[in-house]
N, C-alpha and C positions, 0 to 999 in steps of 0.2 A: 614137567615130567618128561623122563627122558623115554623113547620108546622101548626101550631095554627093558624099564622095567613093567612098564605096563603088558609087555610081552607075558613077561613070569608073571605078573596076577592075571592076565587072560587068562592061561595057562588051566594053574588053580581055579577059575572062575568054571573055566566052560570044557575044559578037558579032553577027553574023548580022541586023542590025538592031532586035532586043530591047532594052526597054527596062526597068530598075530598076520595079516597082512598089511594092514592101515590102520590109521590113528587118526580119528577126526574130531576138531574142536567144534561143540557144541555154542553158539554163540548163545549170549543173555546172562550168564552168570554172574553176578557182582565178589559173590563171597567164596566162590569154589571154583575148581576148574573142571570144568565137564567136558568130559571125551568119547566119542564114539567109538567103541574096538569092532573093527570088519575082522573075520577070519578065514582063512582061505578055502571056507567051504560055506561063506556068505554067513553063517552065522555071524550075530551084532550084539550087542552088551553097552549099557554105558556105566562110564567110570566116574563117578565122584570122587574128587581129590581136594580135601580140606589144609590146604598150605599157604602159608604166609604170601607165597610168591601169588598165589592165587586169588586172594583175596584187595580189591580197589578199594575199600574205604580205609578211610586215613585213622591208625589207632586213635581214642578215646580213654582215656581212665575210666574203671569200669567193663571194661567190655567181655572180661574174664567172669564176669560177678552173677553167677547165675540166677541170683535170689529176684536179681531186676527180670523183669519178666521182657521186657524190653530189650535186653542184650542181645548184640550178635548172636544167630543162631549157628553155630559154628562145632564141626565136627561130629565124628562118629557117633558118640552117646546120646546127642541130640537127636539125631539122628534116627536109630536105632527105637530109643523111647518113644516118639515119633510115630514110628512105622508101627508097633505093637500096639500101640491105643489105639492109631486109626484102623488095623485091618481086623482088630480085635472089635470093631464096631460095625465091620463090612463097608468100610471106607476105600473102594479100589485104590491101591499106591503101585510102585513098578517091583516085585518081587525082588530080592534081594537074592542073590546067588554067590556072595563073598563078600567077605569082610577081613582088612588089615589095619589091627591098630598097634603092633609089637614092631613093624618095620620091616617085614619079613623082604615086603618088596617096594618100600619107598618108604622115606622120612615120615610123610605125614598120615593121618589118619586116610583111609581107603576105601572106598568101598563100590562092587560091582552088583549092578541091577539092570532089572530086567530091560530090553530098547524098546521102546514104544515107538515107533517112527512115522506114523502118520502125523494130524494135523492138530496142533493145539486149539480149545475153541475159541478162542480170541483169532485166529483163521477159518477157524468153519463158523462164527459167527459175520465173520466181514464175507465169508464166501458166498456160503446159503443157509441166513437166516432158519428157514423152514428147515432143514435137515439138521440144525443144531437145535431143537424144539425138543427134542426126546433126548439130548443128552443135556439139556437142562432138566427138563424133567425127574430124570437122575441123579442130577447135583443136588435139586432143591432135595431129595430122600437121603441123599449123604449128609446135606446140610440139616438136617430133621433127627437123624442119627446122631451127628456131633452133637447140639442142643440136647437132645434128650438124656443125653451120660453128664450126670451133675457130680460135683466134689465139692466139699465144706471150704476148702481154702485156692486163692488163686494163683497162678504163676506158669512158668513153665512148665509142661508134660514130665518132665526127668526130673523134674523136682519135685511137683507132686506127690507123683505114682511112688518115689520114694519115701516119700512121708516127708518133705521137706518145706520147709516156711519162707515165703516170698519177702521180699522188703515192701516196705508202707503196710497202711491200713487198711487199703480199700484199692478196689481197680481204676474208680474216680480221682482217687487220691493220685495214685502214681500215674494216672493220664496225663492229670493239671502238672503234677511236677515237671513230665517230659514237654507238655509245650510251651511250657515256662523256659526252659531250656532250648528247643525251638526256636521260640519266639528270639529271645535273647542272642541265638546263634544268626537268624536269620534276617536281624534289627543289624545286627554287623557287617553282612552283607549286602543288602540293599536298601537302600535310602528311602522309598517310599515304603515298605516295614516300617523302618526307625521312625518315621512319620506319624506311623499309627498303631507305636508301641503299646501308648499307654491304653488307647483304645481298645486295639486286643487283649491287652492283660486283664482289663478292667470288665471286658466281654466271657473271658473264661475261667477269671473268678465268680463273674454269680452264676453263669451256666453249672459249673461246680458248685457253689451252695447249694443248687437247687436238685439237687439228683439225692433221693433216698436213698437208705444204706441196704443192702444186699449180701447174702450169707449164703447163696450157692453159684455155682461159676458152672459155663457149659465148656464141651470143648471146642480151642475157634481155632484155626489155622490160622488169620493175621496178617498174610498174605494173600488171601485167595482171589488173584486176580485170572482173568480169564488167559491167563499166558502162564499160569501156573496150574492149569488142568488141560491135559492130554486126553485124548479121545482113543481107545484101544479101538481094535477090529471091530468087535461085537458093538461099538457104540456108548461102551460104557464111561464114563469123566473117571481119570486116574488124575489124584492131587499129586504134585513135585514140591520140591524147595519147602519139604514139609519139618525141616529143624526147628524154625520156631510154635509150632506147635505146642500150645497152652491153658487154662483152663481161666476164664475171663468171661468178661461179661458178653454175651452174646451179639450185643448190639455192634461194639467193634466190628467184627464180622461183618456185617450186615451194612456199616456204613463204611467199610473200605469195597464192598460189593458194589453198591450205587453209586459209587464214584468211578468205579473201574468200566462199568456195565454199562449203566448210562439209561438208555429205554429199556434195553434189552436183559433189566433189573428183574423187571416185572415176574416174570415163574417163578423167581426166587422169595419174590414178598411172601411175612408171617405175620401172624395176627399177634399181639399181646408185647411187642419192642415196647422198651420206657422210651419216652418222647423225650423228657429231660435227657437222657444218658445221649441218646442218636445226636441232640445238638449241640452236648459236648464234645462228645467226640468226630462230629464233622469237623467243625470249629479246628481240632487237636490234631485231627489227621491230614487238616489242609495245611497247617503250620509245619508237619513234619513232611508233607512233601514239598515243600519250598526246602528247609532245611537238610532234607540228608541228601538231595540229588546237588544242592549245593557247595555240601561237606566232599559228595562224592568228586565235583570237579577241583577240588584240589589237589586230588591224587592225577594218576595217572591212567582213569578210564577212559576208554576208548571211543565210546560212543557218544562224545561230547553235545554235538546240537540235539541229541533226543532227550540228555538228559537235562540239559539246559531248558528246553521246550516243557517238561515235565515241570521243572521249576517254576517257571516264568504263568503256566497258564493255575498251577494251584498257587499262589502270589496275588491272584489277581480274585480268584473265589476266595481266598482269606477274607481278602478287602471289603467285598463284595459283603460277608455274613458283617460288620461292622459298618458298613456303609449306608443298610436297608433302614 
């Protein structure tokens, strides 16, 4: 993005006769580029830009196909749909203050939202434990809210809400498919995987027979790792990187939570999770963080030993759930 144009949607965005001073890159992004706008009267904005250029992982067949509920969550409409289910549930997100998806002022889809510039709690949790107590506290009633909004069918938010039908039959179903897939991409990549191919497969086919069928879906975010919730002034958890936002089995949630979270799970625990489903989908989600931070150093991301480290330590809790 060139700063020219992001001048012209500051512009549009915040008005008021302000003007562009700085442009600052948001690091952490994988799929978008995020930009900080300074204006020369200290007002701040940040810019979501969903552009090819922007985007590290390496294309996939598929990854246009919204019906997979698992697709890149990529672009405006995602987006959008997104922010209206969760704020519509009193989900804090960052206000949206503009939106370009006609090109008016760059190629790709656009959009300006509110700056939250304090400390994500994945920072105020490694900071002060105790002072991040009350903005879990809060998460866990956002997280209480998502669960409580049910729909008859699963898949993405924007497909959903529009009346529209996922691919497979079940959320179980299309887990097992993706860490079959997983499994299979990341049997390619490292040799103790390939090792304990058949083992895995043969662990999350009967994890997968064993999960009863289920006929309503909550709403999960998918992402919700503590580096994807913001902390505003007042204290309150603001969720980001909320595109792929979808209506699934809950326990997902919950078991990309305890992995992310660690001890500092515990506020967030609920009573009534399926047991089967939690250890499919550990299982499912250990296999897909080997896999896509793997996928991801093919390309040209930046952050290479973190994302290699990410790899390497869920590789080894794969092992670990076949091993016991």
């Amino acid at each position: 993005m060139t700063r020219e144009r992001l001048a012209g949607a500051a512009r549009a965005a915040l008005g008021g006769g302000r003007r562009l001073a700085a442009v600052e890159r948001v690091a952490g992004g994988t799929k978008k580029g995020v930009y900080r706008l300074v204006m020369d009267d200290a007002t701040t904005a940040i810019a979501y830009v969903w552009d090819e250029a922007e985007n590290h992982w390496p294309t996939t067949e598929g990854d246009d196909d919204l019906t997979d509920p698992f697709s890149p969550g990529l672009g405006l409409d995602l987006f959008e749909a997104a922010h209206t289910r969760l704020d519509g549930l009193g989900v804090r997100v960052p206000a949206i203050r503009f939106v370009d998806r006609v090109g008016a002022h760059c190629p790709a889809d656009l959009a300006i939202v509110e700056d939250l510039p304090g400390e994500s709690l994945e920072q105020l949790l490694a900071r002060d434990p105790d002072a991040a107590a009350p903005v879990m506290a809060r998460l866990a009633e956002s997280l209480e809210a998502m669960r409580g909004h049910r729909a008859p069918a699963y898949g993405k938010a924007a497909v959903v809400d529009a009346g529209g039908t996922s691919r497979g039959t079940s959320c179980e179903g299309v887990v097992l498919d993706r860490a079959l897939r997983d499994l299979a991409e990341a049997a390619s990549r490292d040799p103790r995987i390939a090792g304990a191919r058949d083992r895995l497969e043969e662990r999350l086919l009967g994890l997968a027979a064993a999960v009863r069928p289920r006929t309503e879906y909550a709403v999960v975010h998918g992402e919700l790792g503590p580096d994807h919730v913001l902390v505003d002034t007042e204290g309150n958890p603001v969720a980001i990187d909320i595109e792929g936002l979808m209506y699934f089995d809950v326990e997902w949630e919950h078991v990309f939570l305890r992995i992310r979270l660690h001890d500092a799970y515990r506020p967030l625990e609920v009573e009534g999770l399926d047991e089967d489903r939690l250890a499919l989908y550990m299982l499912a989600q250990r296999l897909s963080l080997t896999a896509g931070p793997l996928r991801l150093l093919d390309g040209d991301f930046p952050d290479r030993a973190v994302m290699a480290g990410i790899a390497e330590y869920n590789l080894k809790q794969a092992l670990e759930l076949v091993h016991r």
